[in-house]
C-alpha positions as CSV (number, residue, x, y, z in Angstrom):
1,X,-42.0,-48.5,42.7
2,X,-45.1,-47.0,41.9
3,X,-44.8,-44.1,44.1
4,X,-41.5,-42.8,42.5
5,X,-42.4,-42.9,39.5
6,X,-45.2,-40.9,40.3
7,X,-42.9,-38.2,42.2
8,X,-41.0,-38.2,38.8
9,X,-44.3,-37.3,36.6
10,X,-44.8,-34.8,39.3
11,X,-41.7,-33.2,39.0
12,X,-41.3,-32.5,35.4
13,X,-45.2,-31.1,35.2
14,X,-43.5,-28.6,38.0
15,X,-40.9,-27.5,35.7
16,X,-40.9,-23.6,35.4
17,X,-40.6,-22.9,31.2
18,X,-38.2,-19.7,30.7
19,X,-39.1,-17.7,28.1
20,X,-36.3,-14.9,26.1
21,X,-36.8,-12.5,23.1
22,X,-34.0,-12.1,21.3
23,X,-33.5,-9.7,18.5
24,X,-31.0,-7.5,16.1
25,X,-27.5,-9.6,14.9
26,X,-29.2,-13.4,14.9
27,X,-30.9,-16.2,12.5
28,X,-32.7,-17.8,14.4
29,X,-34.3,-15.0,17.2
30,X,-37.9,-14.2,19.0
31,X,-39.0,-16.5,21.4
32,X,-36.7,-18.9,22.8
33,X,-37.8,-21.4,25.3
34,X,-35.7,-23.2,28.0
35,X,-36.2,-25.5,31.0
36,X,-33.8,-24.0,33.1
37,X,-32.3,-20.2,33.4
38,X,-29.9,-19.3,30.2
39,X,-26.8,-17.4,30.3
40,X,-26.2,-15.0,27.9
41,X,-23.6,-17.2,26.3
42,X,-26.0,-20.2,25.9
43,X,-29.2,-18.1,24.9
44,X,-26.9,-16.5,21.9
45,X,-26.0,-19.9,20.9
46,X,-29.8,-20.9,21.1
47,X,-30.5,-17.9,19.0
48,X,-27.2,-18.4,16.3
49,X,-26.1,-15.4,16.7
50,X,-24.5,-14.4,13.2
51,X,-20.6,-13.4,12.6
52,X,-21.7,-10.0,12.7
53,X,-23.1,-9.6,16.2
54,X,-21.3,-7.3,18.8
55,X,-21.2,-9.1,22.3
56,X,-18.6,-6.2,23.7
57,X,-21.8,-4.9,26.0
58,X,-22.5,-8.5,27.5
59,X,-20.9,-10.5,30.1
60,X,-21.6,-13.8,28.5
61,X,-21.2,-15.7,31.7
62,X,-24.3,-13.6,33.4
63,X,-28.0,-14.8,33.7
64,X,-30.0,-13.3,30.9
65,X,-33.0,-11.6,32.3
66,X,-36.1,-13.6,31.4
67,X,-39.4,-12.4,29.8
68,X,-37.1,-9.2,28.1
69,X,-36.3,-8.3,24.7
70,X,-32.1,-8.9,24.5
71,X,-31.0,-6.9,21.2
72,X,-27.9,-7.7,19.8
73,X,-26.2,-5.0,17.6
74,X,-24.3,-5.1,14.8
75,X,-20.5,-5.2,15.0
76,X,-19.2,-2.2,13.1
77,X,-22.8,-1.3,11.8
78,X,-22.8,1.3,9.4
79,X,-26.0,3.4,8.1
80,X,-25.6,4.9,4.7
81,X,-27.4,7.1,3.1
């Protein structure tokens, strides 16, 4: 009994932390931490990505690349002048 217990404490000090910088169209961005690798789909939920965010240039089922900014633009972003 003792000895799983111990392989459990083990285990979750071994746990690699994933780390994602998200920025442009979201509420709740910068540095989002995860125990286990994030598609774009779940980090853009993590981040609350607002009604205006464009996700036409992501395959939301991919892995999102860890330790990288991920900018999310602005659907039908206009500048004026």
């Amino acid at each position: 009994m003792f000895n799983s217990d111990q392989s459990s404490l083990s285990k979750n000090f071994n746990d690699k932390v994933y780390f994602y910088n998200v920025t442009g169209a979201v509420r709740n961005g910068k540095n989002i931490k995860s125990l286990k690798p994030l598609t774009y789909r779940e980090l853009f939920f993590h981040a609350q990505a607002n009604s205006y965010a464009d996700f036409s240039s992501f395959n939301l089922d991919e892995i999102a690349p860890e330790k990288s900014e991920v900018y999310i633009p602005f659907k039908n972003y206009k500048l004026n002048w």
